[in-house]
VONU-148898 format. One record per atom (N, C-alpha, C): residue in one letter; x, y, z. Coordinates in steps of 0.02 Angstrom, whole numbers, plus 32768, in hexadecimal, padded with zeros to 4 digits. Each point is the difference from the previous one (the first is absolute). Layout:
BEGIN
AXYZ...
END
This chain:
BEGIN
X0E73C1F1DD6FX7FD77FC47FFBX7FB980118016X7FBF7FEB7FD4X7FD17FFA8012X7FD37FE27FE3X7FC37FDC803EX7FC77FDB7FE7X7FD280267FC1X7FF67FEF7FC4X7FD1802B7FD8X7FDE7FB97FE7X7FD280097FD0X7FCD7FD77FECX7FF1800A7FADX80097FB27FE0X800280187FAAX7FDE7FD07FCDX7FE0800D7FCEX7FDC7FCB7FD5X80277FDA7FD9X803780128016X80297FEE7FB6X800F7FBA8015X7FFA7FE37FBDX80147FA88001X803480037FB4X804C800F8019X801C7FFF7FABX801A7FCD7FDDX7FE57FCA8030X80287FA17FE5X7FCE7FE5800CX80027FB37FE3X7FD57FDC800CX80297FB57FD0X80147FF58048X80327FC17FF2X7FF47FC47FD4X80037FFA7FBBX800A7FCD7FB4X803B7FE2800BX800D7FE57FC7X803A7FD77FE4X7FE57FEC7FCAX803D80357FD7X7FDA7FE37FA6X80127FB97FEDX7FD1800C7FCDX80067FBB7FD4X7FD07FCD7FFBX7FF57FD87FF4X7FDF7FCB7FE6X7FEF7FC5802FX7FCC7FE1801DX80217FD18019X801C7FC57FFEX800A7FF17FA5X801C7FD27FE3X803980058013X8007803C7FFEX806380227FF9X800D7FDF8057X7FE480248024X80137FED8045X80107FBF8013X7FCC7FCA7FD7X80167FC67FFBX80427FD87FE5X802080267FC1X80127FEF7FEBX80567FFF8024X7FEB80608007X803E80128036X80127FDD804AX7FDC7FD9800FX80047FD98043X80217FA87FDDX7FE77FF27FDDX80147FBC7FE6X8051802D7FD3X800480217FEEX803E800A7FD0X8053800A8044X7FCA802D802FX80358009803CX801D7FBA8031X7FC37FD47FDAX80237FC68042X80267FC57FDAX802080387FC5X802C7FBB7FE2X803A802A7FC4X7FF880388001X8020803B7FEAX803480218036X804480028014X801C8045801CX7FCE80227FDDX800180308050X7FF580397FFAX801880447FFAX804F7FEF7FF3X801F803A7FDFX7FEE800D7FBAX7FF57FB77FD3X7FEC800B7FD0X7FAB802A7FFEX7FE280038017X7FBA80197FF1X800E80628025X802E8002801DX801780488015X8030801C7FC7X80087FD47FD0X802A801B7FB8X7FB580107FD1X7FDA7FD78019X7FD6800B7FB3X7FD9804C801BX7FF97FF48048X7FC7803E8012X803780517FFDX80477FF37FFAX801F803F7FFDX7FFD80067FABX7FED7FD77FC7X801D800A7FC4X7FB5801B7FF3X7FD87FE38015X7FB4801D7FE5X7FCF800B800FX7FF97FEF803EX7FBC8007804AX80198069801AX805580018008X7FEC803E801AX801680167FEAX800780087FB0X7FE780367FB5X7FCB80277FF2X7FD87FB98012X7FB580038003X7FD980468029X80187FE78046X7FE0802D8013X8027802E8004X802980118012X8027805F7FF4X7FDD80147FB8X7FFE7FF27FD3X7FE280137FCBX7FAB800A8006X7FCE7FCE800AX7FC67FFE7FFAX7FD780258030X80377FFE8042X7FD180148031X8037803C802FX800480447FD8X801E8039801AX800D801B8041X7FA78005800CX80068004803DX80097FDF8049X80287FB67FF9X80197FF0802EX805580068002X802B802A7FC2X803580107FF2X7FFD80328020X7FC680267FEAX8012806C8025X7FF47FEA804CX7FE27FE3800EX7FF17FFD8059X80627FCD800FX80087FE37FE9X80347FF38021X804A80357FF2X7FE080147FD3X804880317FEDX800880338031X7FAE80207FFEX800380328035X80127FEC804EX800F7FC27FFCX80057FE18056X80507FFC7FFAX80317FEA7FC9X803D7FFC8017X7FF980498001X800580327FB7X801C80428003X7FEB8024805FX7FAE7FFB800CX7FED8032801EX80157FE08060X80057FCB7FFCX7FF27FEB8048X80557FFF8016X800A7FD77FD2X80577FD08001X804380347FD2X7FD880427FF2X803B80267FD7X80217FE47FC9X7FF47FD47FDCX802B7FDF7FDDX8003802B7FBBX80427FFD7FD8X7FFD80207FCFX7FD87FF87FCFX7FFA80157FB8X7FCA7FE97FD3X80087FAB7FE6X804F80287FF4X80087FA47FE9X80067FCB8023X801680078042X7FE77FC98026X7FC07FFB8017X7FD9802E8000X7FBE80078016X7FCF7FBD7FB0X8028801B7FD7X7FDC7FD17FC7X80127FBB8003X80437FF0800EX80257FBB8007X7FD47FDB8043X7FF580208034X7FE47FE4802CX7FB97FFA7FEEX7FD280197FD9X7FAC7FF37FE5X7FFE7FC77FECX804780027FBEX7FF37FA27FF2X80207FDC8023X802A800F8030X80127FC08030X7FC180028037X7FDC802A800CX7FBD7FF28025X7FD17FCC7FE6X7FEE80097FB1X7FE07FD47FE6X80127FBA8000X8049800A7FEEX80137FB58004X7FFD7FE68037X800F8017802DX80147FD8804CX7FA37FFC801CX7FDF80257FD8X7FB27FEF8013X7FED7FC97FE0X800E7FF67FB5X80107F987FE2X80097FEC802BX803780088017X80227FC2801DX7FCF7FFA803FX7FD48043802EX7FF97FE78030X7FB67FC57FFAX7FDE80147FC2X7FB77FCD7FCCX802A7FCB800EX802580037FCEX802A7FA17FE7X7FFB7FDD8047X802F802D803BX80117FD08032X7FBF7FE28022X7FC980228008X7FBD7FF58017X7FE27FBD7FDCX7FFD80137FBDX7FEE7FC47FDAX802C7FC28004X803C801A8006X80467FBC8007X7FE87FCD8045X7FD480318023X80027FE8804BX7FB27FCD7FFFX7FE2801E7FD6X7FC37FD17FEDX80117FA97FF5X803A80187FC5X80087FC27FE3X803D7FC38020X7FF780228044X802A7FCA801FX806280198011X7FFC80457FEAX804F7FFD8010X7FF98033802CX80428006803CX801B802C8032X8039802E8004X7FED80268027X803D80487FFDX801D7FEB8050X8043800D800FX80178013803BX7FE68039800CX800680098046X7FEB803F8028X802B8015803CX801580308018X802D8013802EX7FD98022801FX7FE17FFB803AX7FDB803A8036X8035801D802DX7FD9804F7FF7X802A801B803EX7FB6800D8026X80127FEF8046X7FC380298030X7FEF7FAE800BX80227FCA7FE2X7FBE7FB57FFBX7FE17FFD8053X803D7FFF8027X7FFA7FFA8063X7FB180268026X7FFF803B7FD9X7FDB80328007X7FBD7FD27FEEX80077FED7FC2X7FBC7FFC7FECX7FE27FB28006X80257FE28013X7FF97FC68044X7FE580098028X800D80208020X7FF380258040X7FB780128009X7FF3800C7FD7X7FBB80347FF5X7FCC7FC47FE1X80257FC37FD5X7FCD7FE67FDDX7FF27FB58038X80247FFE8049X80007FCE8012X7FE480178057X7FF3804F7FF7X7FC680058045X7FC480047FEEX7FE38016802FX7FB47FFA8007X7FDD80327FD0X802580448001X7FDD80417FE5X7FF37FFE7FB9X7FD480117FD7X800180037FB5X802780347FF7X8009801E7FCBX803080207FEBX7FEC801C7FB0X801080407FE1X8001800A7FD0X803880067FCFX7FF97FF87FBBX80467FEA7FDAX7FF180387FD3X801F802B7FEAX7FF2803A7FD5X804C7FFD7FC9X7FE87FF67FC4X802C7FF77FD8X7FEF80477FB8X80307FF27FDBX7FFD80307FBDX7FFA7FF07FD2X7FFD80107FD1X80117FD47F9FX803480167FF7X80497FF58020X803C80037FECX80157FC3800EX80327FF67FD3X80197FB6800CX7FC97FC27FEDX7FF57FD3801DX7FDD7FD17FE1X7FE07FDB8042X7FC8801A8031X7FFB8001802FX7FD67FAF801FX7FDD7FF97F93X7FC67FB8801EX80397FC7801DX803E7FFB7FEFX80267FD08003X800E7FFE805AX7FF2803B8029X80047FDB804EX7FD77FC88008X7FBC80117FE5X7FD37FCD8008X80137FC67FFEX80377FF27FE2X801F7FA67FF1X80327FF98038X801F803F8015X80437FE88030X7FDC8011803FX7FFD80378017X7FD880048041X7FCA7FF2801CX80237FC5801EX7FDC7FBA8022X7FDA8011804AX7FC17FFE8006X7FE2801B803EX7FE57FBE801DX801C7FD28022X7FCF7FC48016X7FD6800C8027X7FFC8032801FX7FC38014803DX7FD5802B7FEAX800D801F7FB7X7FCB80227FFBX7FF17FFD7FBDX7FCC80247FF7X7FD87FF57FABX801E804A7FECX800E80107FCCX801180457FDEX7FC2801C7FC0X7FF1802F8014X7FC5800F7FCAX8012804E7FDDX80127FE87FC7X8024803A7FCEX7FBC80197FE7X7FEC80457FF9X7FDF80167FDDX8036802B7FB7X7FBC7FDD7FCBX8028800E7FC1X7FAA80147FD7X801080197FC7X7FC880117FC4X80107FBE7FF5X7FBD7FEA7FC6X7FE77FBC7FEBX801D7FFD7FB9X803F7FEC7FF3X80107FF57FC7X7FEB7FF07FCDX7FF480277FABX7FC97FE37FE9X800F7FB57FDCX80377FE97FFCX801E7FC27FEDX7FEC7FC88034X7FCC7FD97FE6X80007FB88039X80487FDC800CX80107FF47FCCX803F7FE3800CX80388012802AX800F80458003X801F8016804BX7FE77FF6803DX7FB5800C8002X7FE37FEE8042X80047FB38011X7FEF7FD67FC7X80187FC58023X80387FEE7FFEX803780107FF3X803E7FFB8006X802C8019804BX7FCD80408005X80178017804AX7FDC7FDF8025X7FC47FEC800CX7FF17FD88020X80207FD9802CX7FFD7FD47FC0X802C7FB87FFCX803B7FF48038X802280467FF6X80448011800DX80168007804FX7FC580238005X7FF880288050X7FE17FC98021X7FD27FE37FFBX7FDD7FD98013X80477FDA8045X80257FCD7FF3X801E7FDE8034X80278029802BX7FFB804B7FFCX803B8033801DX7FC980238031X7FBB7FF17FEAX7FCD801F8037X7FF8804D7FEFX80027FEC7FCCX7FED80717FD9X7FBE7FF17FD3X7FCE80278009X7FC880037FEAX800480477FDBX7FCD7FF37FB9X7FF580528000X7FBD80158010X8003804D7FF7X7FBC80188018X800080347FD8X7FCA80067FDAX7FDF802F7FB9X7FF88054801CX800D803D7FE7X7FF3802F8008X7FB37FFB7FF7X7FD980188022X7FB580027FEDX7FDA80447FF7X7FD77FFA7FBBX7FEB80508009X7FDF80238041X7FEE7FCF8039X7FDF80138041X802C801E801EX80427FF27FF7X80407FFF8036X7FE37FCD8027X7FDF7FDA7FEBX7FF77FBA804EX802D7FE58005X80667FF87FDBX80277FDC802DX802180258024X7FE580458016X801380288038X7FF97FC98055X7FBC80077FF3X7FD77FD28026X80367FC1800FX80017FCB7FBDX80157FC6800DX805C8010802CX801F80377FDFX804A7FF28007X7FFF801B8046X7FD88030801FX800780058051X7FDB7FBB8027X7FDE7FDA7FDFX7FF97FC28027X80347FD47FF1X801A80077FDAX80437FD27FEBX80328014804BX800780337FFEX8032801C8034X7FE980008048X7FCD80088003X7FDC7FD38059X7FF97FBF7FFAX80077FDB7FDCX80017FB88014X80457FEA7FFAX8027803C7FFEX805C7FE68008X80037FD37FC8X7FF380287FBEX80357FE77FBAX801480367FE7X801380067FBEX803880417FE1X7FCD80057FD5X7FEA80597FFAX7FEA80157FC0X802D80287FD9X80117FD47FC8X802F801B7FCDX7FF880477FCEX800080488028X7FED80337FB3X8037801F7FE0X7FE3801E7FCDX802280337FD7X800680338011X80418030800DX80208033801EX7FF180387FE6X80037FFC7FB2X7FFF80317FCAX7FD97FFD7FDEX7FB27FE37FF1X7FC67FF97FF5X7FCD80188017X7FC980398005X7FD5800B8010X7FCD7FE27FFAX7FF47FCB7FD7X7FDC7FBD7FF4X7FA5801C800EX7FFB802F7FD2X7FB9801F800CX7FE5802C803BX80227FF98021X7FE480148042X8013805D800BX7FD7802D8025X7FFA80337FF6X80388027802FX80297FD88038X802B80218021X80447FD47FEFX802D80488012X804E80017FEBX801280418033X80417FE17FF5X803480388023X803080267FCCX801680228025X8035802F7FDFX80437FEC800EX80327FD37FF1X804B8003802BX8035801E7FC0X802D800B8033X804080167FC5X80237FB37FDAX7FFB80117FD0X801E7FC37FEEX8027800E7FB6X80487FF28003X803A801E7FD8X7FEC80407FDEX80068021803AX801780567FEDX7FB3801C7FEBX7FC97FDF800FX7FC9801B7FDFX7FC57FED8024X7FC680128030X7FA77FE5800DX80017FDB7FC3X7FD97FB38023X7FF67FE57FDFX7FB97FDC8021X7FCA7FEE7FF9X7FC47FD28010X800F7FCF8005X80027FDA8035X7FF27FC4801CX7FCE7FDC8034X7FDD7FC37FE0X7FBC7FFA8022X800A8000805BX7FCA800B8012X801380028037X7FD97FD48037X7FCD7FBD7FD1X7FEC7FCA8027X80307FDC8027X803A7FE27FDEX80227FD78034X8032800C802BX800380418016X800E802E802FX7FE78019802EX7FAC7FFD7FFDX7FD1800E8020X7FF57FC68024X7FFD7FC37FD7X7FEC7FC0801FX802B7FE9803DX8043801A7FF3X802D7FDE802EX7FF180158038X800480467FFDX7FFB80378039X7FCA7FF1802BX7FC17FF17FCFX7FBB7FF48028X7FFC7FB5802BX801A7FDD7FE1X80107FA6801CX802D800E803AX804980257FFEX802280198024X802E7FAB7FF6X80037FEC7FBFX80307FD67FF5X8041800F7FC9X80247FD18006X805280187FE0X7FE5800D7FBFX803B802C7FCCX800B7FFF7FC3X803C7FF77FDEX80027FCD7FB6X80347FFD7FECX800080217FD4X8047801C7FDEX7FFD80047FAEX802C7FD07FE2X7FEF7FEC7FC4X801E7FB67FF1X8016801A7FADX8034800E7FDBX800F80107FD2X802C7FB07FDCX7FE67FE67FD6X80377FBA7FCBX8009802E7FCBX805380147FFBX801D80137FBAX80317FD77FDCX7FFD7FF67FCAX80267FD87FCCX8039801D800CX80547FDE7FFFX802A7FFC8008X80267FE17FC6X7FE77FB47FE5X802D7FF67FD0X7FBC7FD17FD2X80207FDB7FD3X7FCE7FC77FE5X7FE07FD5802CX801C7FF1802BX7FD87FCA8031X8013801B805AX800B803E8002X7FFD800D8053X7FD680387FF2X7FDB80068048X7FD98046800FX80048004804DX8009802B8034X80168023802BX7FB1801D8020X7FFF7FE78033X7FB080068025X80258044803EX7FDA80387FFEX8018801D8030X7FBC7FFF802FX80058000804BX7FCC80008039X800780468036X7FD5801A7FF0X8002805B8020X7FDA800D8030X800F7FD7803DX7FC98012802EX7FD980528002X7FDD80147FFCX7FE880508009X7FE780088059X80158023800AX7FDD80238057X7FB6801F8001X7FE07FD5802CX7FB88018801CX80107FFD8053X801180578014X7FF77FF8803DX7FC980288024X7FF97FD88040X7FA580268006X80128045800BX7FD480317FF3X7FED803A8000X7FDB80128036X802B803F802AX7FDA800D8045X7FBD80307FF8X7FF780147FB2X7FCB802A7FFFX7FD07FFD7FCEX7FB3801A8003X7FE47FEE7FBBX801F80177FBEX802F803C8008X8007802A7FCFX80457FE27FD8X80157FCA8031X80517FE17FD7X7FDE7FCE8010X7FD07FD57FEBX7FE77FBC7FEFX7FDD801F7FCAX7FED80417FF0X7FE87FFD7FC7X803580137FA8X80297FFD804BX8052802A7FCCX801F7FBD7FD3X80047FCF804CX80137FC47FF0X800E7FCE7FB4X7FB87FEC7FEAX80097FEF7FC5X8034801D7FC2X7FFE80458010X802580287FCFX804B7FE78006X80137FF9803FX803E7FFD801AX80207FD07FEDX7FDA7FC08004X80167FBC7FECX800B7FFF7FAFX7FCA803E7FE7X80017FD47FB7X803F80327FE4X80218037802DX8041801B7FCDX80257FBD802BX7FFC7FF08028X803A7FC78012X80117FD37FB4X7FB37FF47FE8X80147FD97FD2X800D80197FD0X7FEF80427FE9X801780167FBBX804880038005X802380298057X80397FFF7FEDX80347FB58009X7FE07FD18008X801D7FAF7FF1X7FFF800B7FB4X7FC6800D8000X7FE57FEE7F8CX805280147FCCX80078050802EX803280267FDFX80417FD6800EX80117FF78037X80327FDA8003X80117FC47FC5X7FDF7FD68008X7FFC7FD07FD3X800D80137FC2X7FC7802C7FD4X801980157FCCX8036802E7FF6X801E80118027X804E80287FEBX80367FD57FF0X7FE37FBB8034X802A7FC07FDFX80037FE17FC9X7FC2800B7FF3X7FE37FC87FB8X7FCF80277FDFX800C803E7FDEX7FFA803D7FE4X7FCA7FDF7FD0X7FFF7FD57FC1X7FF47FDF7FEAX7FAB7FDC800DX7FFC7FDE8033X7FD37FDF800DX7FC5801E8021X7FF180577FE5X7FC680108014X7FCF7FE17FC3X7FB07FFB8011X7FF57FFF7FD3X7FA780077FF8X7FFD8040800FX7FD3801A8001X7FFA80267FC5X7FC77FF37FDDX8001800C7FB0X7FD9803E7FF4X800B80348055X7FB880317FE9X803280448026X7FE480378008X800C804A801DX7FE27FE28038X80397FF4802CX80117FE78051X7FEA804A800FX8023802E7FECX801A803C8030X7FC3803B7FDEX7FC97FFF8007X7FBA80127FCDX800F803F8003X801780408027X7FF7802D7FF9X803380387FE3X803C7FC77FD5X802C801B7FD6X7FF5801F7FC5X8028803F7FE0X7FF87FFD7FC7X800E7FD27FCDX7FDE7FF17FCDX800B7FC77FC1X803580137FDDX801C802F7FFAX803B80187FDCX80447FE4802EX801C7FD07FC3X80387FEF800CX8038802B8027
END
């Protein structure tokens, strides 16, 4: 594991389509099952893309074959059950716009009580596995405000839809900025004792990352909200929601360890330490729900491209 420093920005968080369509898909979900609209997106939404758009097929293929060993042919069977179960995780988002709800089963919920009902702020470090905007609706913080940093969707209609959504649950968002100024904002978020919500597996522009092992391979992971905790010297969670069935999803709560460091040289180790804590939570998770990665790029950058 180690601190290094990189230009690379290889996402930049969209949601295709129209924003007629978005409209349309929010009014169709709040009066439609939604098993039915998870039939239409397996018969022709994820045709679509395994076909049109390759290279988010070879990056996942190479993730069952190379990470998860899987044979060829299950390595292929699982690409389009990735796609699909990535429908389903759109639909349910939009389903949630238009007024309908998923059960949820938390493990860790005691834990994260705990944390959201003292004094200390706290950081929430999540992934793009599973379908993560949907805590925002169940995990209820009455004492504190939650401020998710996310990219600025280019669809209005999602933004005001999430809005909308978050708004009575006390979750705000906060824009990646080309300054990095919500560096700034999300460590004041966390001294005035509220939760700054980041991304685990996002480098989100910014020029430092770490090195952790993560399934069988170095992999880059940013290394702001690891730093932040450490530097605040407040708790961290990891908070993973994975789909389970049509209408349940399964919230897991991963406290990570920040313990003080008797020296400069392991406070500077520190950050590193916490963030394989979370890669190796990340891995966990996905060995369970193999499926619900869904990172559409070369996670693991310094592989060969050959299958």
């Amino acid at each position: 594991m180690k601190e290094q420093q990189t230009n690379a920005t290889p996402w930049q968080g969209t949601t295709d389509g129209l924003p007629w369509m978005h409209r349309a898909l929010i009014r169709v979900l709040g009066v439609v099952p939604v098993g039915f609209v998870y039939a239409i997106a397996a018969v022709f939404v994820v045709p679509f893309y395994v076909l049109a758009r390759p290279q988010g097929y070879l990056v996942q293929y190479r993730f069952f074959r190379r990470r998860l060993a899987f044979w060829p042919l299950k390595a292929f069977c699982y690409v389009i059950l990735n796609h699909y179960r990535f429908a389903q995780v759109i639909i349910d988002r939009f389903a949630v716009y238009g007024g309908r709800r998923f059960r949820f089963e938390v493990e860790g919920l005691d834990d994260y009580n705990l944390l959201a009902e003292g004094k200390s702020g706290f950081v929430q470090v999540f992934s793009h596995a599973g379908n993560y905007e949907l805590a925002g609706y169940e995990l209820r913080q009455p004492r504190k405000r939650l401020y998710a940093l996310l990219f600025r969707d280019g669809s209005q209609t999602i933004m005001e839809n999430r809005a909308s959504v978050f708004a009575p649950n006390g979750v705000e968002m906060v824009f990646v900025q080309p300054d990095m100024s919500h560096i700034f904002l999300l460590n004041n978020v966390v001294r005035d004792g509220n939760i700054a919500s980041i991304p685990g597996d996002r480098i989100f522009g910014s020029r430092k990352f770490v090195e952790c092992q993560f399934l069988g391979a170095s992999a880059r992971f940013p290394l702001g909200p690891f730093q932040l905790a450490v530097t605040r010297q407040v708790p961290i969670v990891a908070i993973f929601v994975m789909k389970e069935s049509w209408s349940r999803y399964r919230i897991f709560v991963r406290r990570l360890t920040v313990e003080p460091a008797p020296s400069a040289a392991s406070r500077r180790a520190l950050p590193t330490l916490v963030a394989q804590q979370f890669a190796t939570a990340l891995e966990q998770v996905l060995r369970r729900y193999p499926e619900q990665w869904f990172n559409y790029f070369d996670f693991w950058q310094n592989e060969d491209s050959d299958i």
